[in-house]
mmCIF file of the C-alpha atoms, coordinates in Angstrom:
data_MODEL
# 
_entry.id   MODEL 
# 
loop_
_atom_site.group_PDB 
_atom_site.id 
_atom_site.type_symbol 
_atom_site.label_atom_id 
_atom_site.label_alt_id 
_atom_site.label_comp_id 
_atom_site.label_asym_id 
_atom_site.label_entity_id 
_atom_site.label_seq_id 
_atom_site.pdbx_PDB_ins_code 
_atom_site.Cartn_x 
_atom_site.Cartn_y 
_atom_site.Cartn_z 
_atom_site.occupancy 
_atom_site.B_iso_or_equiv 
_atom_site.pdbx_formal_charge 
_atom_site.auth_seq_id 
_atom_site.auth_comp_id 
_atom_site.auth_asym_id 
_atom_site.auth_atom_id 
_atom_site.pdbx_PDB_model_num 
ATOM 1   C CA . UNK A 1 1   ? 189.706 229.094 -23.536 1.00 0.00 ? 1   UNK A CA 1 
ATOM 2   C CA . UNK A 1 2   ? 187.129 231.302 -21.382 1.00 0.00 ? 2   UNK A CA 1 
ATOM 3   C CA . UNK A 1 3   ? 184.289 230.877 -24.526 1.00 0.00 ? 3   UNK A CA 1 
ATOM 4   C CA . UNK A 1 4   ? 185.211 226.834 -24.872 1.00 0.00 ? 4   UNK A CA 1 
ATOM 5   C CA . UNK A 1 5   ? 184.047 226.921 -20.876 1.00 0.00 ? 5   UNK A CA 1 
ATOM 6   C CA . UNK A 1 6   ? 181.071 228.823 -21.370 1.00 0.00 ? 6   UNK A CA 1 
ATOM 7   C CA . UNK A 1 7   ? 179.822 226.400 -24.175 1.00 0.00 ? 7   UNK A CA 1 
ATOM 8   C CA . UNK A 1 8   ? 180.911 223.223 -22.181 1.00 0.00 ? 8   UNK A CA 1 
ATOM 9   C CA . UNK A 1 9   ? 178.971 225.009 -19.034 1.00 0.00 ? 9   UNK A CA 1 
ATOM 10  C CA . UNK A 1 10  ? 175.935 225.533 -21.732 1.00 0.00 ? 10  UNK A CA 1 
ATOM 11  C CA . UNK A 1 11  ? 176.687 221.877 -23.243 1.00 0.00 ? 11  UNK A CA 1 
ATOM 12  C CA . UNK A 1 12  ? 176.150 219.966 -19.779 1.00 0.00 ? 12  UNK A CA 1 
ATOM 13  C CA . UNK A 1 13  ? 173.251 222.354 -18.518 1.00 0.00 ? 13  UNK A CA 1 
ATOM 14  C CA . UNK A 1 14  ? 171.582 221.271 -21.690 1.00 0.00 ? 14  UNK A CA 1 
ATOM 15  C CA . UNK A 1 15  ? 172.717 217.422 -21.410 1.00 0.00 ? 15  UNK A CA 1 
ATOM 16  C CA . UNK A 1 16  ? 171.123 218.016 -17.251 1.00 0.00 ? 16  UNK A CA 1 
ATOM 17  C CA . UNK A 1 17  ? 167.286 219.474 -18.859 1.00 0.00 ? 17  UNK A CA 1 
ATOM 18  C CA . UNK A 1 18  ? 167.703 216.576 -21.588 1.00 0.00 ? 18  UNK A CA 1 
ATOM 19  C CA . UNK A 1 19  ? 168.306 214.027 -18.699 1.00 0.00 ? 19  UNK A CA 1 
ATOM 20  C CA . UNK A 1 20  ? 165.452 216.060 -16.431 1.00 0.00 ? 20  UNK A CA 1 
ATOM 21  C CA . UNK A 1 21  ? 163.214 215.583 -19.568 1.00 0.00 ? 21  UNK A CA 1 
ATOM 22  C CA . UNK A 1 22  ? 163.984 211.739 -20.271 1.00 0.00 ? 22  UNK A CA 1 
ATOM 23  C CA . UNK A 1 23  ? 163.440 210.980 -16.366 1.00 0.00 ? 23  UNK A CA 1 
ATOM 24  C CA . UNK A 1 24  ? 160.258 212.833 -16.386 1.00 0.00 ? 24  UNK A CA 1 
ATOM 25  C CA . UNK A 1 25  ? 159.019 211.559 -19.613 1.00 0.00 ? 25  UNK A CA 1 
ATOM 26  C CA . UNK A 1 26  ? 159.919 208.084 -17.795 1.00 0.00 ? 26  UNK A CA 1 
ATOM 27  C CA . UNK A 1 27  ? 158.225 208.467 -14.390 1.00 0.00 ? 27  UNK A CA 1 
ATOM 28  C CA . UNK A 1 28  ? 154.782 209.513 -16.337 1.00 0.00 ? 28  UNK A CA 1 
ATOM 29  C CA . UNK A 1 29  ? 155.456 206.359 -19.037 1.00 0.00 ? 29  UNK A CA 1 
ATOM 30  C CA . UNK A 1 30  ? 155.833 203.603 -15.271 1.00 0.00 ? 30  UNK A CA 1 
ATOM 31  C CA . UNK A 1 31  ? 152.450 205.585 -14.036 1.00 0.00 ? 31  UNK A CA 1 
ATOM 32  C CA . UNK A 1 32  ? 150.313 205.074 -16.992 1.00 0.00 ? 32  UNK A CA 1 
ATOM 33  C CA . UNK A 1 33  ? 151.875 201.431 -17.126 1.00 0.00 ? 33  UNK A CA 1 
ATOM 34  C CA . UNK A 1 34  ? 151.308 200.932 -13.153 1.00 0.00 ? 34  UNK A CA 1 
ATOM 35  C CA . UNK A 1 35  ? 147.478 202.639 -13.423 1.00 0.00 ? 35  UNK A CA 1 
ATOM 36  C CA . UNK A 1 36  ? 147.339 199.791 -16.071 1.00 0.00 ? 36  UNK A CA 1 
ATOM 37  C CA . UNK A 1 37  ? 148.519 197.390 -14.356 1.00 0.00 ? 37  UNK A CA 1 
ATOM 38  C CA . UNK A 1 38  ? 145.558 198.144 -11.191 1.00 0.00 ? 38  UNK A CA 1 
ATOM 39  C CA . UNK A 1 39  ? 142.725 198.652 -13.499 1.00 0.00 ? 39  UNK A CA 1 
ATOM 40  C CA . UNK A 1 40  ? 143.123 195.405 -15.073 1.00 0.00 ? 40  UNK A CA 1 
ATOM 41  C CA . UNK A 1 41  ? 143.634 193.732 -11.574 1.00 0.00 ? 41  UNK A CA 1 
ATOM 42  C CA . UNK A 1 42  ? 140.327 195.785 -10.106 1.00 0.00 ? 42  UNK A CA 1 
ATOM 43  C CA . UNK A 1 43  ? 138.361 194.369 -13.420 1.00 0.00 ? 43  UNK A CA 1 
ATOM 44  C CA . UNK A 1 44  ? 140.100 191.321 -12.486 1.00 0.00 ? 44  UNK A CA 1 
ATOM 45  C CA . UNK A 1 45  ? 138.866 191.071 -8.759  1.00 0.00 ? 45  UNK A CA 1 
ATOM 46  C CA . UNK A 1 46  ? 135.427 192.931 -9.782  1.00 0.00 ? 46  UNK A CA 1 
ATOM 47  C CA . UNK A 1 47  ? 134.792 189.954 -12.067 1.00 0.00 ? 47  UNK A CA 1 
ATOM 48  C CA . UNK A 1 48  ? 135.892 187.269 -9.014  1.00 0.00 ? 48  UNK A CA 1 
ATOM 49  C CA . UNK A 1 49  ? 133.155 189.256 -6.883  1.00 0.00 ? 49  UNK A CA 1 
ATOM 50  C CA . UNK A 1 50  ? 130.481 189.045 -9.113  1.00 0.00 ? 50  UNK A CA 1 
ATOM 51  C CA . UNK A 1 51  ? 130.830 185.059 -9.628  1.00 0.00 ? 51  UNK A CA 1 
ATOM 52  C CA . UNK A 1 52  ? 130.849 184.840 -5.891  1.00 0.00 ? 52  UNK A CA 1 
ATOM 53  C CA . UNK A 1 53  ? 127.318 186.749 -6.005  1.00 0.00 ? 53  UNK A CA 1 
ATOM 54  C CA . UNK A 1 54  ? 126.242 184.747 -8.438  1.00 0.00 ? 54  UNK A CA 1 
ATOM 55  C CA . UNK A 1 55  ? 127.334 181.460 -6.299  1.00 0.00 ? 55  UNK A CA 1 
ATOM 56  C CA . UNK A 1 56  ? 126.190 182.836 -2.975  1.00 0.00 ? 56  UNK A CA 1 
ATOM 57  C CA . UNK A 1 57  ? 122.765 183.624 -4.536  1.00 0.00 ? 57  UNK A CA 1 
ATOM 58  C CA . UNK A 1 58  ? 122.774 180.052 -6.223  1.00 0.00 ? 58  UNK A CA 1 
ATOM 59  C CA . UNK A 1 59  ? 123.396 178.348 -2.879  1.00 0.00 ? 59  UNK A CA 1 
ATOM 60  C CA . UNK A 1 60  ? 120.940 180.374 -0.987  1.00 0.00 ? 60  UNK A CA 1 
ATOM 61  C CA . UNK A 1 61  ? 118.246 178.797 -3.510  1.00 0.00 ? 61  UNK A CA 1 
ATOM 62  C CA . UNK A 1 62  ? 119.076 175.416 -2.619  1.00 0.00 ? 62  UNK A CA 1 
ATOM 63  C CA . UNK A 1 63  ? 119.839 175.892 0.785   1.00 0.00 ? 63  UNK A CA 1 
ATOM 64  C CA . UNK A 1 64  ? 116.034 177.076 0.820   1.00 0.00 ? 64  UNK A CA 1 
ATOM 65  C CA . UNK A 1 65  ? 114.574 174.060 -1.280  1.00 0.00 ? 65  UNK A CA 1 
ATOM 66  C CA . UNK A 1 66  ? 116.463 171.955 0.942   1.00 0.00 ? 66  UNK A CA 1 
ATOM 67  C CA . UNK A 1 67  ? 115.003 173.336 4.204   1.00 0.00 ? 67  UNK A CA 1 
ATOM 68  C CA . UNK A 1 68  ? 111.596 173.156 1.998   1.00 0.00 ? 68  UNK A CA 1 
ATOM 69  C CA . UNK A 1 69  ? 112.045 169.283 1.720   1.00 0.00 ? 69  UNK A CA 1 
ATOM 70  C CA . UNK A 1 70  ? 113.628 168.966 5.007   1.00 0.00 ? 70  UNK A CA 1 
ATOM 71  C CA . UNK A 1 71  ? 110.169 170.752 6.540   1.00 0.00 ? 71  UNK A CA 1 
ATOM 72  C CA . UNK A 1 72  ? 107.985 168.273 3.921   1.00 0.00 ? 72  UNK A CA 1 
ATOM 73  C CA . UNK A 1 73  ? 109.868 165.113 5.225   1.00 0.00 ? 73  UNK A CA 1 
ATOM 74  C CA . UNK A 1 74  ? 109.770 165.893 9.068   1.00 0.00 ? 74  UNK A CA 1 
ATOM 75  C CA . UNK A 1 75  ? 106.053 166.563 8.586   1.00 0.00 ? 75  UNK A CA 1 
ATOM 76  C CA . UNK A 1 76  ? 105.291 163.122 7.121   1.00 0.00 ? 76  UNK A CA 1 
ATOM 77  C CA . UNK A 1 77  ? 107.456 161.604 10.124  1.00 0.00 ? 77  UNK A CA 1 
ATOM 78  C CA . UNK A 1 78  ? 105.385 163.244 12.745  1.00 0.00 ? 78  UNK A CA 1 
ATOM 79  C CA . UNK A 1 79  ? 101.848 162.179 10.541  1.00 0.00 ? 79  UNK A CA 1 
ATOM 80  C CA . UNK A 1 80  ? 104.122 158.979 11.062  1.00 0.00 ? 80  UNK A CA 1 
ATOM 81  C CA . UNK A 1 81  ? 104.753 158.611 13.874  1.00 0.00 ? 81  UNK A CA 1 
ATOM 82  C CA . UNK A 1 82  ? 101.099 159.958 15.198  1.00 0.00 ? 82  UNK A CA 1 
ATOM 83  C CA . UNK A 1 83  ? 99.383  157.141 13.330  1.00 0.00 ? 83  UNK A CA 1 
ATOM 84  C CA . UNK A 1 84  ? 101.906 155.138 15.572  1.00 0.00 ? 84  UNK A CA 1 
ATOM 85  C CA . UNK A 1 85  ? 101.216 156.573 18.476  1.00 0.00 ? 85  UNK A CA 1 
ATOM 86  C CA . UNK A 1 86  ? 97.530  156.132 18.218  1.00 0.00 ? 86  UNK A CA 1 
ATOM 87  C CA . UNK A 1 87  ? 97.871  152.812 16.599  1.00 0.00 ? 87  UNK A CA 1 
ATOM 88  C CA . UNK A 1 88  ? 99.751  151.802 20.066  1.00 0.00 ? 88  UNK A CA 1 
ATOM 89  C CA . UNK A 1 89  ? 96.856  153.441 22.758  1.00 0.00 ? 89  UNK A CA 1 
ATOM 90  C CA . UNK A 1 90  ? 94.399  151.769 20.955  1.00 0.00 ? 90  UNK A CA 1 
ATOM 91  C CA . UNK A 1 91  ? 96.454  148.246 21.351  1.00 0.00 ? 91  UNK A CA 1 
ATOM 92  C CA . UNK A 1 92  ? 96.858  149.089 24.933  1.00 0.00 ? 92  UNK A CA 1 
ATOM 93  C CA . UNK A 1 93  ? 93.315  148.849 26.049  1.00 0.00 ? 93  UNK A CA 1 
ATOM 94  C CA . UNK A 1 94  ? 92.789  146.002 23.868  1.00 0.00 ? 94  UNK A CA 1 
ATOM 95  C CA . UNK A 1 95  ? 95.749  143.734 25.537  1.00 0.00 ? 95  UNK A CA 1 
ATOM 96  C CA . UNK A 1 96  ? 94.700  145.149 29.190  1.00 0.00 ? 96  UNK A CA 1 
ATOM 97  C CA . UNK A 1 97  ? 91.021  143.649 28.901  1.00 0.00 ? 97  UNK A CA 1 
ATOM 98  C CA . UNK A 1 98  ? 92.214  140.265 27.139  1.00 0.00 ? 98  UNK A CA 1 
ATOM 99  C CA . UNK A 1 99  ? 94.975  140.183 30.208  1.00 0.00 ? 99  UNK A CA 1 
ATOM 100 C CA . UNK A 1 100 ? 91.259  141.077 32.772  1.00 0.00 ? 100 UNK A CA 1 
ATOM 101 C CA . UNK A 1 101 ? 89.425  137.972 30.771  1.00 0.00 ? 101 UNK A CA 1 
ATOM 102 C CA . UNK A 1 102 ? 92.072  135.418 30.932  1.00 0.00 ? 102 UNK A CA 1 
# 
């Protein structure tokens, strides 16, 4: 009976190391998986990034040909309204001395 101990003792020590192993074995499997897992959603987001750089670069373009045009367009409204302006003093003197004749 005392040797049928000893071999269940040396039976469940070697079913605990087996367990020990598998658990181990496991925990290092889910960390490779889970270190997958990240660098696919870093090469994920690193991807998202770089199409936002590429939009934010794109818009900064035509924001800047906009302003461009919106410089060119307020220029020819002030040439505009200048020719106005001078158009209207010359009229003034003009309708002053036909008001003196009459």
């Amino acid at each position: 009976m005392g040797g049928c101990k000893i071999m269940d003792f040396e039976i469940k020590g070697l079913i605990a190391i087996i367990m020990s192993l598998i658990g181990f074995v496991t925990v290092w499997v889910k960390i490779g998986q889970d270190r997958g897992k990240q660098e696919g959603i870093i090469k994920m987001l690193e991807q998202k990034v770089e199409k936002n750089e590429r939009c934010i670069s794109e818009l900064k373009s035509k924001t800047h040909g906009i302003e461009i045009r919106i410089a060119e367009f307020l220029g020819e409204i002030r040439a505009k309204l200048d020719s106005i302006s001078e158009t209207v003093s010359e009229l003034k003197p003009k309708g002053g001395r036909r008001a003196a004749e009459k």
